[in-house]
C-alpha positions as CSV (number, residue, x, y, z in Angstrom):
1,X,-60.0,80.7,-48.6
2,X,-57.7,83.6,-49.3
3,X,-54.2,84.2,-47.8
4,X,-52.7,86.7,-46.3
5,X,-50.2,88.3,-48.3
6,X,-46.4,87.7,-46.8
7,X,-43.5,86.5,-48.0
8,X,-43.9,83.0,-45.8
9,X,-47.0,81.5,-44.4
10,X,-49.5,79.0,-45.9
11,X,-48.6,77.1,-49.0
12,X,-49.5,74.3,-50.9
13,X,-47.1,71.1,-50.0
14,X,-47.3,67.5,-51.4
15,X,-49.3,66.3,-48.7
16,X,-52.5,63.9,-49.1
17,X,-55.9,65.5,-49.1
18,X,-58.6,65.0,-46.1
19,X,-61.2,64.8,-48.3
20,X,-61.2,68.0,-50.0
21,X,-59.4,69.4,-53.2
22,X,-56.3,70.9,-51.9
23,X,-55.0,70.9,-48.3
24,X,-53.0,74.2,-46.9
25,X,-49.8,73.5,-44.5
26,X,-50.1,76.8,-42.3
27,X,-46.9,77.1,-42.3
28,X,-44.1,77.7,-44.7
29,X,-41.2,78.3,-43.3
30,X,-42.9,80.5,-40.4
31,X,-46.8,79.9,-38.8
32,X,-49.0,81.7,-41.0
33,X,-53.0,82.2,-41.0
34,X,-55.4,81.7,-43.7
35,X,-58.5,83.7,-43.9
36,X,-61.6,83.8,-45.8
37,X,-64.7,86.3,-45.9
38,X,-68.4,85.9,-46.5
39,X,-71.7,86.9,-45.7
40,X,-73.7,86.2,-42.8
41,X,-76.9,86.5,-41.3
42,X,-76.6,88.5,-37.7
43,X,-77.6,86.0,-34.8
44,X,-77.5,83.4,-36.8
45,X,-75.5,80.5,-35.3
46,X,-73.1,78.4,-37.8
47,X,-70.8,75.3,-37.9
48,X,-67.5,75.0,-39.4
49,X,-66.2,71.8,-39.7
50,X,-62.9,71.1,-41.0
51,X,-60.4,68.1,-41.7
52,X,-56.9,68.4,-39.6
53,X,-54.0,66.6,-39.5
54,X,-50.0,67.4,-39.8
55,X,-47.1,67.9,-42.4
56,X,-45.2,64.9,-41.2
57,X,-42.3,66.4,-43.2
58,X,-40.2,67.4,-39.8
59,X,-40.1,69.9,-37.0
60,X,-42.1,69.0,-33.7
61,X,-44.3,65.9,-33.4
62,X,-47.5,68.1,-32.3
63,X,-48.6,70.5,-34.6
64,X,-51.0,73.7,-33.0
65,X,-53.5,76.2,-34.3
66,X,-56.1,78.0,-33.7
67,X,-59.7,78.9,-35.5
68,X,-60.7,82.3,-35.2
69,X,-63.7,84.2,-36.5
70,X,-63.5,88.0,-37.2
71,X,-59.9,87.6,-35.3
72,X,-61.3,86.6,-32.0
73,X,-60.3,82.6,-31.0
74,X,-62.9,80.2,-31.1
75,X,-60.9,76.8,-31.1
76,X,-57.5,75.6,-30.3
77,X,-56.5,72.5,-31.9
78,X,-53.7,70.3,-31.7
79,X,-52.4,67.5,-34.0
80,X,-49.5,65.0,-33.2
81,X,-48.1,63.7,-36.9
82,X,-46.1,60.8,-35.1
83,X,-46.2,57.5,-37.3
84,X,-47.8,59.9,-40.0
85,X,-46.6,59.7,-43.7
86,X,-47.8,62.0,-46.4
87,X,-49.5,59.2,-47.8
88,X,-51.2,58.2,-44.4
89,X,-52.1,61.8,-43.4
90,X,-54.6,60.3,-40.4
91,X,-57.1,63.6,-40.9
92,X,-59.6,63.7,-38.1
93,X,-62.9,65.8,-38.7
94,X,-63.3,69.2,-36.1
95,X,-66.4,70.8,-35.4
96,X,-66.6,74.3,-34.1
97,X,-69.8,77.0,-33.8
98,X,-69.7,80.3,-33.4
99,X,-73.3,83.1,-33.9
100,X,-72.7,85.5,-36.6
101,X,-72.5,89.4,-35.3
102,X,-72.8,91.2,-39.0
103,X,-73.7,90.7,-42.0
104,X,-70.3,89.6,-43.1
105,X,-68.0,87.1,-40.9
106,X,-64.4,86.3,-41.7
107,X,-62.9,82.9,-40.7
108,X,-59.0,82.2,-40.2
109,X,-57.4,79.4,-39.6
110,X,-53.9,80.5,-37.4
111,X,-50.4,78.0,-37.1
112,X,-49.1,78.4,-33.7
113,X,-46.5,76.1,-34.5
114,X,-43.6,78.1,-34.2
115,X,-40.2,77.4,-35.4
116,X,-41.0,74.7,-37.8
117,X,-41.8,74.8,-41.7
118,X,-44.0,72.4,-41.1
119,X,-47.2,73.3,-39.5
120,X,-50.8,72.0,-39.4
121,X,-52.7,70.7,-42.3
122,X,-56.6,72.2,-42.9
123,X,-58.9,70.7,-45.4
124,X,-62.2,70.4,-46.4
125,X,-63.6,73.8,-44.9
126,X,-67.2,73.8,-44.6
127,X,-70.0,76.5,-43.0
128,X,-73.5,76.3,-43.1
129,X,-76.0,77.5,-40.8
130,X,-76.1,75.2,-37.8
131,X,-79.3,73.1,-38.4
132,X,-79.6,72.4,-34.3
133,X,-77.8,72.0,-31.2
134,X,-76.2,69.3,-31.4
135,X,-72.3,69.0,-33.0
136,X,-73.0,66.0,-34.9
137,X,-71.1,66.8,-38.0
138,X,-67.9,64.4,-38.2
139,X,-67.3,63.4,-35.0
140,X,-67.2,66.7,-33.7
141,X,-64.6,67.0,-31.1
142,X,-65.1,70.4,-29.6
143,X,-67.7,72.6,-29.8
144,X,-67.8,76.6,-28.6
């Protein structure tokens, strides 16, 4: 995904993975978003799932955020980071849907954690095409 250009924002901490490559903190020193853009078929209906968890590194226990696609909300989600370590990140998989309006979509992922240099941890983006009706990717959680 790309980020936003600002001074503070997203960044790359020594946290553990959730299962992908690299996980973003969404914030850095300030709540930050990270966004990404890619083609879509119109109607179409899509999952994103996602890993979540916290940077236990300090600030509030519960960590907040907020999915959005083409800057309109379609998940809040909340993450408490108590008893968490960077090494014991306790990532829990999230499921949302939304149905594509264009032929290109952009997806952000939003901190809402304010205050804190520590914010909510995303890994392990992934959207395909929603195969059914059902949100049985990872456990889903909530669905929209």
């Amino acid at each position: 995904m790309d980020r936003h250009p600002r001074r503070r924002g997203p960044h790359r901490t020594r946290i553990l993975a959730g299962g992908g490559a690299v996980p973003v903190d969404l914030n850095g020193g300030t709540p930050g978003t990270i966004s990404q853009t890619f083609p879509t078929t119109p109607g179409t209906t899509y999952s994103v799932t996602y890993a979540l968890a916290g940077n236990p590194g300090g600030g509030p226990a519960v960590r907040t955020g907020r999915v959005l696609v083409d800057g309109q909300g379609i998940q809040d989600f909340t993450f408490d980071v108590t008893s968490k370590t960077r090494t014991k990140m306790g990532y829990v998989g999230r499921q949302a849907t939304f149905v594509a309006r264009s032929t290109s979509t952009t997806l952000s992922f939003a901190s809402t954690t304010a205050s804190s240099a520590y914010g909510p941890a995303i890994d392990d983006v992934v959207v395909r095409a929603a195969c059914c009706s059902c949100s049985c990717d990872r456990g889903a959680t909530d669905k929209h």
